[in-house]
C-alpha positions, -999 to +999 in steps of 0.1 A: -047+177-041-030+139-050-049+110-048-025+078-038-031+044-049-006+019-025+004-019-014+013-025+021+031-057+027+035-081+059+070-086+042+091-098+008+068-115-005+043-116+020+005-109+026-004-077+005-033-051+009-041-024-020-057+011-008-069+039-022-066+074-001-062+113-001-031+114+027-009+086+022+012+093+051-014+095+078-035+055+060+005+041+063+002+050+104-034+039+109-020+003+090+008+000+113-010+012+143-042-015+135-068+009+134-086-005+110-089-043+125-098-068+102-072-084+074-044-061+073-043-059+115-047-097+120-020-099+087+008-079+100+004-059+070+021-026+073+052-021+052+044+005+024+064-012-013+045+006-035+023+038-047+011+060-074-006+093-073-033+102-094-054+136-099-085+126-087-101+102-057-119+088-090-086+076-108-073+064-076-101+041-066-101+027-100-066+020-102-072+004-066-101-018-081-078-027-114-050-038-092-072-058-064-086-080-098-048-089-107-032-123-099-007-122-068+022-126-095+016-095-114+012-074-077+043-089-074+062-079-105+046-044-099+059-043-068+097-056-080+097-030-112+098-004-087+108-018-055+128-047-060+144-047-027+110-047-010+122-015+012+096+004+031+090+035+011+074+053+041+101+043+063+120+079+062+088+099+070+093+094+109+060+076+117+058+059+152+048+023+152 
C-alpha cells in the first residue's frame, strides 16, 4: 500500500495546505468538495501541485510534519522543482468538483 504526502493550492502562489493520507485521489475530492471545513474550505484550497509517496503512513506523516515546519519559500521552490507551471496534478483523474 503507498502512503502520499501532498500540497493543495488555492492557486500560483497562493494559500497552501500539506496532508498526509493513504488514497490520494479520494483526500483531493473531499478538498475540493469542502468536507473538511476549516482552513482549506474557507481558503479555496483545492488544486493538488505536489506529492510524494512513501512506504509507510509513518514516513508519510513525517514528511508531512518536516514540510509544515518549512518557510513558505522553500514549499514554494518544492513546489516549482517539480511543478513549475503550478498545473493541477490531479486534474486528469476525472474528479467532480
Amino acid at each position: 500500500m503507498a502512503f502520499f504526502t501532498y500540497i493543495v493550492a488555492s492557486r500560483r502562489n497562493g494559500t497552501l495546505y500539506t496532508g498526509s493520507t493513504d488514497n490520494l485521489e479520494a483526500r483531493v475530492h473531499q478538498h475540493r468538495n469542502g468536507r473538511f471545513g476549516g482552513f482549506t474550505a474557507r481558503h479555496g484550497v483545492a488544486i493538488l501541485v505536489w506529492y510524494e509517496v512513501h512506504g509507510s503512513r509513518h514516513a508519510a506523516f513525517v514528511r508531512e510534519r518536516q514540510i509544515k515546519e518549512w518557510k513558505r519559500v522553500w514549499k514554494l521552490e518544492l513546489i516549482e522543482k517539480s511543478n513549475p507551471e503550478w498545473a493541477d496534478l490531479s486534474a486528469n483523474w476525472g474528479l467532480p468538483g
